[in-house]
N, C-alpha and C positions, 0 to 999 in steps of 0.2 A: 343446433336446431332451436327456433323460437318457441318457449314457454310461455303457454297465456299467464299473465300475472293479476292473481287474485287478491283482491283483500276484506276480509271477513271482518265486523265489527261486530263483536259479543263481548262484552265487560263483563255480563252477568247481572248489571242493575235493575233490569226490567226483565221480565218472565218474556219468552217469545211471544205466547199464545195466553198469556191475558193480561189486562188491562193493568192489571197493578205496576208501581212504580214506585220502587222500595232504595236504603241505604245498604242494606244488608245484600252483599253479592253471593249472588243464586250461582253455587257450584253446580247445581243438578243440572241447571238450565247451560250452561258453559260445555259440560259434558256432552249431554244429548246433542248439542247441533251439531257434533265433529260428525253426526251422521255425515253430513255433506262432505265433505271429503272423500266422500266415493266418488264424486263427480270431478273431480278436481284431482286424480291421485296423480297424472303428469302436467299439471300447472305447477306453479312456481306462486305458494299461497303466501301470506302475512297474512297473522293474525293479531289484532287491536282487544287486549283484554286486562283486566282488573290482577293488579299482581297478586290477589289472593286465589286466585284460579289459575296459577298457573303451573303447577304441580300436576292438571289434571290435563293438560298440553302438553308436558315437557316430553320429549322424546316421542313425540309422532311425528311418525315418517314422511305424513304427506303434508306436513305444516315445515316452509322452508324458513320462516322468519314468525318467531313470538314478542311484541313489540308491547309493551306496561304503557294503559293509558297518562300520558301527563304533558306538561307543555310542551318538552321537547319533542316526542312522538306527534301533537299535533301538528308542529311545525314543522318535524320532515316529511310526514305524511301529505302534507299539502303541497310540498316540492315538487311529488312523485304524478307520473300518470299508473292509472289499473286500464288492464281489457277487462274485467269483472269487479262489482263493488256490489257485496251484499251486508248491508245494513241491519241487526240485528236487536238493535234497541232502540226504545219508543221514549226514550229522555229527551224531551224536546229543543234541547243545548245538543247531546251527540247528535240529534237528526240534522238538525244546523249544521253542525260539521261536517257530515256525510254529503250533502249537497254540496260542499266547498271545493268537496275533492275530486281531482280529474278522472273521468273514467267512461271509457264508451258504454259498456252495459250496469245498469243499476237493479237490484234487489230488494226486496222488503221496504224499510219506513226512510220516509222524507221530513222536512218541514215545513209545515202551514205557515206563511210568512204572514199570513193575513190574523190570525189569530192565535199563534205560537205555541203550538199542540203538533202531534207526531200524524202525519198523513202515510199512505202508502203511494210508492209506483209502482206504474202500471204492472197488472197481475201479480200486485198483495193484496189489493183489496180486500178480496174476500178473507184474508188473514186478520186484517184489523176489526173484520165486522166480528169475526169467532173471538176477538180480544175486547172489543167494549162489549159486546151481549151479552150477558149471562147466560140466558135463556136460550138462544141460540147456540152457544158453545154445546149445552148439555144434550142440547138434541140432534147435533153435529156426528158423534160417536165416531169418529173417525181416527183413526193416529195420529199421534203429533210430526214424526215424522213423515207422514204421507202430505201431510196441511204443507211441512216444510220444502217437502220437495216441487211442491207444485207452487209454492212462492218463489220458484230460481225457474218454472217449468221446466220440471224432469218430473217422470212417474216413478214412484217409490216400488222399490221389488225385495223386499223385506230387508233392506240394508238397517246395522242396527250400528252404534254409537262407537268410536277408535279412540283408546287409551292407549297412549303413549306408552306409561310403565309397566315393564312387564315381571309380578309377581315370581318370588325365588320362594314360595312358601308351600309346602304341601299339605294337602287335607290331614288333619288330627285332630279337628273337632265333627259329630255326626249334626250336630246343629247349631246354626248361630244364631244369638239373640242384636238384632240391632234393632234398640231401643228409642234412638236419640233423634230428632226431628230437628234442632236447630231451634233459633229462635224467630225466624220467617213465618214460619206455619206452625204454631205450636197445638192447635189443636189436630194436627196432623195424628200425635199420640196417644198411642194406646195404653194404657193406665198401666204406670208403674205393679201395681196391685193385682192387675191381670200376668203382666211378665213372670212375675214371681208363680202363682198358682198356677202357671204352664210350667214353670220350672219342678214344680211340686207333683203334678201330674206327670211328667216324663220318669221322675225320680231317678234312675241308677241305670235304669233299661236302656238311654243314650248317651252320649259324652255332649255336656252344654258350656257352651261360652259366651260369655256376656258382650258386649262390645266392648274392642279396645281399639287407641289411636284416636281417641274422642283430641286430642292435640297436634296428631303428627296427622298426615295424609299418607305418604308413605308405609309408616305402620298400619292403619286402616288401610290398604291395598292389600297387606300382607293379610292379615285377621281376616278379611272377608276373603280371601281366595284357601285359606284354610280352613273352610266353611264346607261342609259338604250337603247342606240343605239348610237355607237361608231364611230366618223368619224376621220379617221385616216391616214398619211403618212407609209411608210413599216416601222417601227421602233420597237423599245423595245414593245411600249404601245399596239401595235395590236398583239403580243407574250403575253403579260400578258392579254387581254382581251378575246385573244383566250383559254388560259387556264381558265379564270372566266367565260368562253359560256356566251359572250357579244355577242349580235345584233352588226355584224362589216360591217364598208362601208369602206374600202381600196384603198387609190390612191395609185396607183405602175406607175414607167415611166422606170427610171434606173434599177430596179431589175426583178427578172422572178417572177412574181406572181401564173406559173402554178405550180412553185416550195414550194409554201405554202400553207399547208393544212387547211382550213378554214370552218369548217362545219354549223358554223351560221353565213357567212358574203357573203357579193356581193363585187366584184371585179372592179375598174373603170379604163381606160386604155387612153392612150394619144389619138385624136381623130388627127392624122395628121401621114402623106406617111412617115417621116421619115424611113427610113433602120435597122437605128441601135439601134432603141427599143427589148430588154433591151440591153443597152450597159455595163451592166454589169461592169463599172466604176464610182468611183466615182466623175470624171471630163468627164465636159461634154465637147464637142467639135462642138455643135453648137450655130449658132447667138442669135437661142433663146430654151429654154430650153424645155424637153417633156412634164416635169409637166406646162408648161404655158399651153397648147394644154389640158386639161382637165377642162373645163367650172364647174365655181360654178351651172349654172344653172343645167345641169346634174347631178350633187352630190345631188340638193337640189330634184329634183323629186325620184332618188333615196329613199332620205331620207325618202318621202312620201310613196311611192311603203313597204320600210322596216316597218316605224309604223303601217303602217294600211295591212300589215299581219302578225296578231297576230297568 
């Protein structure tokens, strides 16, 4: 029996849903789009990614081939025809490439041969306009994954992100501390300073773990599924906790938090008039930062509020 054969382009270089174009490959962004993959779980997929994301692919089921962007993958991939080709990064060299290659249906971004910038086909558009706007992103409020599905036209019905690896670790901590943001979005985090005086506030009354696997991926798989209620910065680790339907508490300041779909977690938000919450940048441009404006005291009743409803 013939399998439509698909091929996803996500390195991870470019964020899906905004504008930025970075060297530092966005694990977060790699994860979230295996959303799609529900649409696709009897196709015959290839997926074109950044070999440092690819621990967070390996062993998923509806991914039949994991191909490490480099010349030689270029070059087979241009041998090949797709029935599907959904393009997933706006580096104006991969768009290039994606144009090159056979395939009757196309997705997401093209390239502008007239001026050498990342365009969309037909029905992304509206994707790219949510990626160069600021202003319009913010007023958008919508899922990321709802934006994604209707860039392939499919309607999203709360399908949420497929991780391959499946955790051998059992809960033994009451609460995780995952601290670490990367160096992408570093004003993503919340003040070392604040971590601690949550840690101080909890004292003895919970069992607390710091984050670990800050080097392995694998160990962070394990560490965060031995989490029994997640406190977390926007980063990779509330993407993978949200896939393991962890208990999540989410500081967000810089990013749109209405834009992530969260079905077992609470949302904490900067508590000061600032304007330009989310600024949707990674540098910030005030004296003092949003995530300062988010008290440990707030996250630690929080945390109360979450344990004690079972």
């Amino acid at each position: 029996m013939y399998k439509e054969k698909v091929l996803i382009i996500k390195l991870g270089y470019s964020e899906t849903l905004d504008g930025e174009i970075g060297k530092v490959t966005s694990l977060g962004d790699v994860l979230r789009s295996t959303v799609l993959l529900h649409l696709y779980k009897n196709a015959n997929v290839t997926w074109l990614v950044d070999e440092k994301a690819f621990q967070l692919l390996k062993g998923n089921p509806y991914i039949h081939r994991i191909i490490f962007y480099d010349l030689t993958s270029v070059l087979q991939l241009q041998s090949e025809r797709f029935d599907t080709l959904i393009n997933l990064e706006k580096v104006p060299g991969l768009c290039a490439f994606s144009d090159s290659l056979k395939a009757w249906r196309r997705y997401g971004f093209r390239f502008d041969h007239e001026n050498g910038v990342a365009l969309a086909y037909d029905g992304s558009q509206h994707v790219l306009e949510i990626c160069m706007d600021v202003e319009y992103k913010r007023k958008t409020r919508r899922y990321w994954e709802e934006i994604l599905y209707e860039m392939v036209g499919a309607k999203w019905q709360g399908e949420g992100c497929i991780l391959g690896y499946k955790p051998k670790s059992k809960v033994i901590y009451d609460i995780g501390f995952n601290y670490d943001v990367g160096k992408k979005w570093p004003n993503k985090a919340w003040p070392k300073d604040f971590w601690k005086e949550l840690e101080r506030l909890i004292g003895s009354k919970y069992t607390i773990s710091w984050q670990q696997g800050l080097k392995d991926i694998e160990e962070y798989f394990e560490w965060i599924n031995s989490c029994k209620v997640f406190v977390t910065n926007d980063s990779l680790g509330l993407h993978i906790a949200n896939t393991l339907n962890k208990k999540i508490i989410a500081l967000f300041g810089p990013t749109l938090a209405s834009e992530i779909y969260i079905p077992n977690g609470t949302t904490i938000l900067p508590q000061t008039n600032y304007n330009c919450i989310p600024c949707l940048s990674p540098k910030c441009i005030q004296s003092k930062a949003c995530m300062d404006y988010i008290k440990p005291k707030v996250v630690y009743d929080t945390i109360e509020s979450v344990i004690k409803d079972k």
